[in-house]
C-alpha positions in Angstrom: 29.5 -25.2 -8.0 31.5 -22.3 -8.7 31.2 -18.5 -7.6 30.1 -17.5 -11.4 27.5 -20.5 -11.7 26.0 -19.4 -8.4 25.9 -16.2 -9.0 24.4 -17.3 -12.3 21.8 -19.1 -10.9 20.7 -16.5 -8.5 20.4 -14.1 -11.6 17.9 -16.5 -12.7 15.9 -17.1 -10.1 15.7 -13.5 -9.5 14.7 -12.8 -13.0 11.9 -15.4 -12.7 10.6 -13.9 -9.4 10.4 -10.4 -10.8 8.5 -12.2 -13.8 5.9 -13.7 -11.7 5.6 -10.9 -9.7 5.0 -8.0 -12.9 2.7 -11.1 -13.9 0.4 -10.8 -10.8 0.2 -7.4 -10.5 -0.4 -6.2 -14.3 -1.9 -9.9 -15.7 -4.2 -10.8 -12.4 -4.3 -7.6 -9.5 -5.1 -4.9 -11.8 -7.8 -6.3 -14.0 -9.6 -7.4 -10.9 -9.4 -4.1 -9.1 -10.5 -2.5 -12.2 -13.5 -5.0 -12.6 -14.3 -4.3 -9.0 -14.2 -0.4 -8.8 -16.9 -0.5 -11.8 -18.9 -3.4 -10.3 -19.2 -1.4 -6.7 -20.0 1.8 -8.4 -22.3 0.2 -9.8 -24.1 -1.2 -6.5 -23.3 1.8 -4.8 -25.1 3.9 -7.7 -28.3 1.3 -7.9 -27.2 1.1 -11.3 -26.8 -1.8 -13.4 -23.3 -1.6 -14.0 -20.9 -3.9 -16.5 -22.2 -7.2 -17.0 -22.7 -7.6 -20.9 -19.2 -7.9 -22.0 -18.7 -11.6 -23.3 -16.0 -13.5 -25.6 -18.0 -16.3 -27.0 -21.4 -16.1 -25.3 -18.7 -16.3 -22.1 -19.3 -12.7 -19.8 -18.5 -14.0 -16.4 -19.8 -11.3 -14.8 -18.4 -8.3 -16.5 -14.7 -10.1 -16.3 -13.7 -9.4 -19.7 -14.8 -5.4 -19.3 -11.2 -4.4 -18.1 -9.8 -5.9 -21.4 -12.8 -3.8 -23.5 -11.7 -0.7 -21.5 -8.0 -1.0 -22.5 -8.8 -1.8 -26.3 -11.1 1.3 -26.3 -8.5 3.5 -24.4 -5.9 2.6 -26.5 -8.1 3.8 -29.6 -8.3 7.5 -28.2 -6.4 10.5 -30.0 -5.3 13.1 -27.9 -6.0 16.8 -29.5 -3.8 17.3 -32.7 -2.8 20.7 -31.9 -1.1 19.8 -28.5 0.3 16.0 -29.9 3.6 17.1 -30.7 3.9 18.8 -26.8 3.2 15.3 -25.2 6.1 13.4 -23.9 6.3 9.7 -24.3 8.7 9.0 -21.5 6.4 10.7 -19.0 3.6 8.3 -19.0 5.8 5.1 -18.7 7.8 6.7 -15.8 5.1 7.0 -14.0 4.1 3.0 -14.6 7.8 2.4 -13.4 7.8 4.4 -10.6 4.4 3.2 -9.6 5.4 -1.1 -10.0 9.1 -0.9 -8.4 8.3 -0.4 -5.0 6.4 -3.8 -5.0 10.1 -5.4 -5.0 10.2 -4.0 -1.5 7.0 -5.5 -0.3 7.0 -9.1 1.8 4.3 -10.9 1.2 4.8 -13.4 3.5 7.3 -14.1 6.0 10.7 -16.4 6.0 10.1 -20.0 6.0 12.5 -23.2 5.9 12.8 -26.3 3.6 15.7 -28.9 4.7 18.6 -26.1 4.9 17.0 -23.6 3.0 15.3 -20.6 3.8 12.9 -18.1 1.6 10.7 -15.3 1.7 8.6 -13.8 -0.7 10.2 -10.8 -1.1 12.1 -9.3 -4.0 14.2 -7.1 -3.0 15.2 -7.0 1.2 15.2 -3.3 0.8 16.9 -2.0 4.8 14.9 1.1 4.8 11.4 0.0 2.8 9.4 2.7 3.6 12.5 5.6 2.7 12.5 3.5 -0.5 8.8 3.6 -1.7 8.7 7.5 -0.4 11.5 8.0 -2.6 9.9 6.3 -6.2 6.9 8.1 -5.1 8.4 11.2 -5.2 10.1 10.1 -8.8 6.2 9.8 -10.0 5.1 12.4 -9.0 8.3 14.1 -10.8 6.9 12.7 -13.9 3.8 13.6 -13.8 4.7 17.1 -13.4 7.1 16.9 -16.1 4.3 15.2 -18.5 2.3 18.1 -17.9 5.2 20.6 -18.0 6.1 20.0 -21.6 2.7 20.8 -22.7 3.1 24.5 -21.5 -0.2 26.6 -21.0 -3.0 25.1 -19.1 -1.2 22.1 -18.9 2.0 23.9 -17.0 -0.9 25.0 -14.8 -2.3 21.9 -14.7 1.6 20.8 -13.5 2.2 23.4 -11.1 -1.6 22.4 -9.6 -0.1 18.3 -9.5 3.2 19.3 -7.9 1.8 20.9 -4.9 -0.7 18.7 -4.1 1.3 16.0 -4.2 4.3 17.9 -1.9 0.8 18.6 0.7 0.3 14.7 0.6 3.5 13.6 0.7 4.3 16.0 3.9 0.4 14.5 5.2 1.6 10.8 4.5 5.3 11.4 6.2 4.2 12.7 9.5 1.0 10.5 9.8 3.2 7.8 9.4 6.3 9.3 12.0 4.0 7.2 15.2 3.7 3.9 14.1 7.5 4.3 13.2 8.1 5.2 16.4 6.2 2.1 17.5 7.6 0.2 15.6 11.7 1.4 15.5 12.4 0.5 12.0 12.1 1.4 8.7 12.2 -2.3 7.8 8.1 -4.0 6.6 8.8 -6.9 7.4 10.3 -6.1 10.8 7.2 -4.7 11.2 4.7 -7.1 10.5 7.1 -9.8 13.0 6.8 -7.1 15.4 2.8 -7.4 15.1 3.0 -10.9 15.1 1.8 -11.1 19.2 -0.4 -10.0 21.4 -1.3 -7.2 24.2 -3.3 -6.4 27.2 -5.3 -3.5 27.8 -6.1 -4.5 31.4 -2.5 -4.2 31.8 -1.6 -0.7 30.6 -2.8 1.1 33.5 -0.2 -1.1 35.5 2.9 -0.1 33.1 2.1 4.0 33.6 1.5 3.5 37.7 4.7 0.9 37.9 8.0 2.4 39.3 10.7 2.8 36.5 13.6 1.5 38.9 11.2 -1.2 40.6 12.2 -4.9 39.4 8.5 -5.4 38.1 8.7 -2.8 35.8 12.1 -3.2 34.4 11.4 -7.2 33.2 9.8 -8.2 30.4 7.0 -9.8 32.1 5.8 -5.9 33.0 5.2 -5.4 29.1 1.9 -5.5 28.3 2.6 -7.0 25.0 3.4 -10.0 26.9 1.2 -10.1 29.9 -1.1 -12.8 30.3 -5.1 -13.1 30.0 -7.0 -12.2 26.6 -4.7 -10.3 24.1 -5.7 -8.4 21.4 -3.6 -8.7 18.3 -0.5 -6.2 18.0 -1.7 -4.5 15.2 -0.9 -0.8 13.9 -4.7 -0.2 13.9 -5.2 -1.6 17.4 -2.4 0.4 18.7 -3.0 4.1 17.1 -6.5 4.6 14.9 -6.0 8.1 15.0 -2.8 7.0 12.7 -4.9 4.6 10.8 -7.3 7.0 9.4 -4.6 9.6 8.4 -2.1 7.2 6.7 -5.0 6.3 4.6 -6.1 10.0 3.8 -2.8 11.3 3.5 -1.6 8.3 1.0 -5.1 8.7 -1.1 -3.9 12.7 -1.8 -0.5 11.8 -2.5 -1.0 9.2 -5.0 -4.5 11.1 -6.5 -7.1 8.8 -5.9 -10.1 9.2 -5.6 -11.6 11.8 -4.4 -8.4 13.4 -5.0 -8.2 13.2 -8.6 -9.1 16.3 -9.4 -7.4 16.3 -12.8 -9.4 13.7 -13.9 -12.7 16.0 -14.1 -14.3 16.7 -16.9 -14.2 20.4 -16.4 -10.2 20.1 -15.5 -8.8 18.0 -18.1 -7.8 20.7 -20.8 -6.3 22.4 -17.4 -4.8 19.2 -16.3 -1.5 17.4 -17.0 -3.4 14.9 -19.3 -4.7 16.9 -21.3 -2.3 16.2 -24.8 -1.7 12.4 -24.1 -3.4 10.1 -25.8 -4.5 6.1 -26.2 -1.4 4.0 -24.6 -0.2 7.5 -22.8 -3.4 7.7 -21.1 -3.3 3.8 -20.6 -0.3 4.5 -18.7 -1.9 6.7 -16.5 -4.8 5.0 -15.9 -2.8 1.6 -14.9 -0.3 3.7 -12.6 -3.7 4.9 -10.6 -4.3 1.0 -10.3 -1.0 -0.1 -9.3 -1.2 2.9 -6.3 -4.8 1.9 -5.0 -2.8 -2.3 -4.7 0.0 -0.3 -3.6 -1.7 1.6 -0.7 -3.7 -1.4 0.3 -0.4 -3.6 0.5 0.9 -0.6 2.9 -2.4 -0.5 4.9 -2.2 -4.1 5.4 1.6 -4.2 6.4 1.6 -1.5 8.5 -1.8 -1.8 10.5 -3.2 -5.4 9.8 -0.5 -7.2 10.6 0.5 -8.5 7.2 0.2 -12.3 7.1 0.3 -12.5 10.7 -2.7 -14.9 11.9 -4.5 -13.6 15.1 -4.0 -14.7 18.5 -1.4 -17.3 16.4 2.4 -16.6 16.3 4.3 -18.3 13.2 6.7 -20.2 15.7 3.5 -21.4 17.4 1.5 -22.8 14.1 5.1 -24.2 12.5 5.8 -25.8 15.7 2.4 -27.3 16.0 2.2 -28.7 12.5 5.9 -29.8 12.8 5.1 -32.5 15.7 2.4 -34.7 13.4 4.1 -33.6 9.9 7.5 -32.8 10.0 9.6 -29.4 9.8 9.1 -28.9 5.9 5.4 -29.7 5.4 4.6 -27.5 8.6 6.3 -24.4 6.7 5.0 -24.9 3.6 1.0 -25.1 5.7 2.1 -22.2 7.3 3.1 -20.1 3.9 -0.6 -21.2 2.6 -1.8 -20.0 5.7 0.0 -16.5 5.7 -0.3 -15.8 1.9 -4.7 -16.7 2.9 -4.5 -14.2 5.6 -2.6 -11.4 4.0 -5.0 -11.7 0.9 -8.1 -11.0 3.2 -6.9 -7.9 4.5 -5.8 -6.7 1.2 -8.7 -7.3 -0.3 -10.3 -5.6 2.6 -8.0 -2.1 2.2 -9.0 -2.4 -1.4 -13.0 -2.7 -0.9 -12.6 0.4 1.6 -10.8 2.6 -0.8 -13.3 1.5 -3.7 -16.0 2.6 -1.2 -14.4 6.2 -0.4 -14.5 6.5 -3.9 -17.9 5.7 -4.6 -19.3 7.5 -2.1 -17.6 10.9 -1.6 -17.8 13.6 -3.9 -14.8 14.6 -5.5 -12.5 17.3 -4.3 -10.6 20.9 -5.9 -6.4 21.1 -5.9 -7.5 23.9 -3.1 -9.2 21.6 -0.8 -7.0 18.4 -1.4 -4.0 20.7 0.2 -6.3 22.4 2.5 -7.2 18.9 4.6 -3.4 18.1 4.1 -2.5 21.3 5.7 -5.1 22.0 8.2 -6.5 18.9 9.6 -4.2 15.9 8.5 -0.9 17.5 9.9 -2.0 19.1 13.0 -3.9 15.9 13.9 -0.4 14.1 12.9 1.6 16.1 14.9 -0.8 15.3 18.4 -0.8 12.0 17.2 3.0 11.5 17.4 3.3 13.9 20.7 0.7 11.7 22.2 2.1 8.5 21.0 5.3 9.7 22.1 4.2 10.3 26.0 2.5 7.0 25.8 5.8 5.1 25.2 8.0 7.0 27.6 5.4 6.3 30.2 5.6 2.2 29.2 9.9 2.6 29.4 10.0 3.4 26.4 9.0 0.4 24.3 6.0 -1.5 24.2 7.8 -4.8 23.3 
């Protein structure tokens, strides 16, 4: 095969993968995390909730409501004396920036079949986290701009947008600085394969009393991630809560989700950034909020879940297992149903926990959005990452 029908071919494939993957999110991920915010305010409310919204006598529990909430979105009209003021190009900037950083998110890890080897992941982005900081900031451009071009309250409204979102993304970087630091890369998948083992507590008390210079404490059998006994997974949330806790905040200000969507309250919207769009402008908007809360969750998970790592379970350990009664390309393929089953839980678990922050917390002002960024997410961030930082130098320097 020559250079150009390779490189051919790999065009295609990679056009078919993106495909698939805008096909998940938008056709299957974001109807179901819309059906499930309504159905869980709904329990959390005592209320009856969705549930009467059938196509041929067929309701399936209030399945077909996201579909009935787009069709009567996208029949809205925005105020016609402020029309004319409303980009176009803001609203879908903000869907971009809010879907490309899912090219940079592994969903699994790398397998082989015969003398191939795959991951599902788009785009093998070096620094992943640098990258999906950076199209944050791009939405959070736009939805200034959108606001911008309205002038009046809705430059306001802007201005408002823009420094919450500078308070959360400061929040989000330095919660995040520790399990970086953990970790030592930038890389999400590196991460998760880092998680994918096991530590000791019994043995930590052992690393800070060892000597430095001593032979014990310079092998790797002094880690504790590899001491033997019961283990506890190597997970981000295992390792640093604190971090856990403020990652989660700190991403839920800088992306405006609830309760930090102020400009979504009734009392805010002429005030707000949204306040000239309009039926698919406002659709726009209101599918970029979903795409953050899969978005955050898929970051949550990575980061402090340990992906599709399997407790207690190492991928060479399951492959190798499998391979002995089913062969090499059977045992990865197992394993890759295995991961994907695993990394599905705990996303669905991030996402149930931010749909219950949301229904159960009252929302909050511009004023005390940047308020808990300023005055209780970064100092805690700050003694986070000094502590974190003392903790390593007392194991060597590494905990791996």
């Amino acid at each position: 095969m020559s250079q150009e029908e390779t490189l051919g071919s790999a065009f295609w494939v990679l056009v078919a993968a993106a495909s698939l993957l805008l096909g998940v999110l938008l056709g299957v991920l974001v109807p179901l995390v819309a059906w499930a915010e309504r159905k869980q305010a709904a329990l959390v409310g005592e209320r009856p909730g969705i549930g009467r919204t059938a196509i041929a006598g067929v309701g399936l529990a209030g399945l077909f409501q996201p579909l009935a909430d787009t069709l009567k979105l996208l029949s809205k009209r925005g105020p016609a004396s402020t029309a004319r003021f409303a980009p176009a190009w803001g609203p879908a900037l903000v869907v971009i920036a809010a879907v490309l950083p899912f090219a940079a998110i592994p969903w699994s890890g790398r397998y082989t079949w015969g003398d191939t080897s795959f991951s599902l992941l788009l785009a093998d982005v070096e620094g992943g986290i640098l990258y999906i900081f950076a199209l944050a900031a791009v939405g959070g451009l736009a939805t200034v701009w959108s606001g911008a071009a309205q002038g009046g309250v809705g430059l306001i409204g802007a201005f408002r947008s823009a420094a919450r979102g500078l308070s959360g993304d400061l929040a989000l970087l330095f919660s995040l600085l520790p399990m970086l630091l953990i970790f030592g890369s930038l890389h999400l998948a590196e991460m998760v394969a880092w998680q994918d083992s096991g530590f000791s507590l019994f043995d930590l008390p052992v690393a800070f009393s060892a000597d430095a210079s001593s032979p014990s404490a310079s092998s790797p059998s002094a880690s504790p991630l590899s001491a033997s006994g019961p283990t506890w997974p190597a997970w981000g949330i295992f390792l640093n809560p604190p971090a856990f806790v403020l990652v989660l905040t700190a991403a839920s200000v800088r992306a405006g989700l609830p309760p930090f969507n102020a400009e979504s309250a009734d009392a805010e919207l002429m005030g707000g950034t949204r306040s000239a769009h309009a039926g698919a402008s406002l659709g726009f908007f209101a599918l970029a909020a979903r795409l953050q809360t899969i978005l955050v969750a898929a970051l949550l998970t990575l980061v402090f879940l340990g992906g599709w790592s399997i407790p207690w379970i190492p991928q060479a350990t399951l492959v190798g297992g499998i391979a002995e009664y089913l062969g090499d390309g059977v045992a990865n393929a197992i394993c890759l149903g295995l991961h994907l089953a695993s990394f599905a839980c705990k996303f669905v678990a991030m996402v149930f926990l931010q749909l219950m922050i949301r229904s159960s917390l009252p929302r909050l002002g511009y004023e005390r959005s940047m308020d808990l960024c300023w005055k209780i997410i970064l100092p805690a961030a700050f003694i986070d990452l000094a502590l974190t930082a003392l903790v390593l130098n007392g194991l060597g320097g590494d905990l791996a």
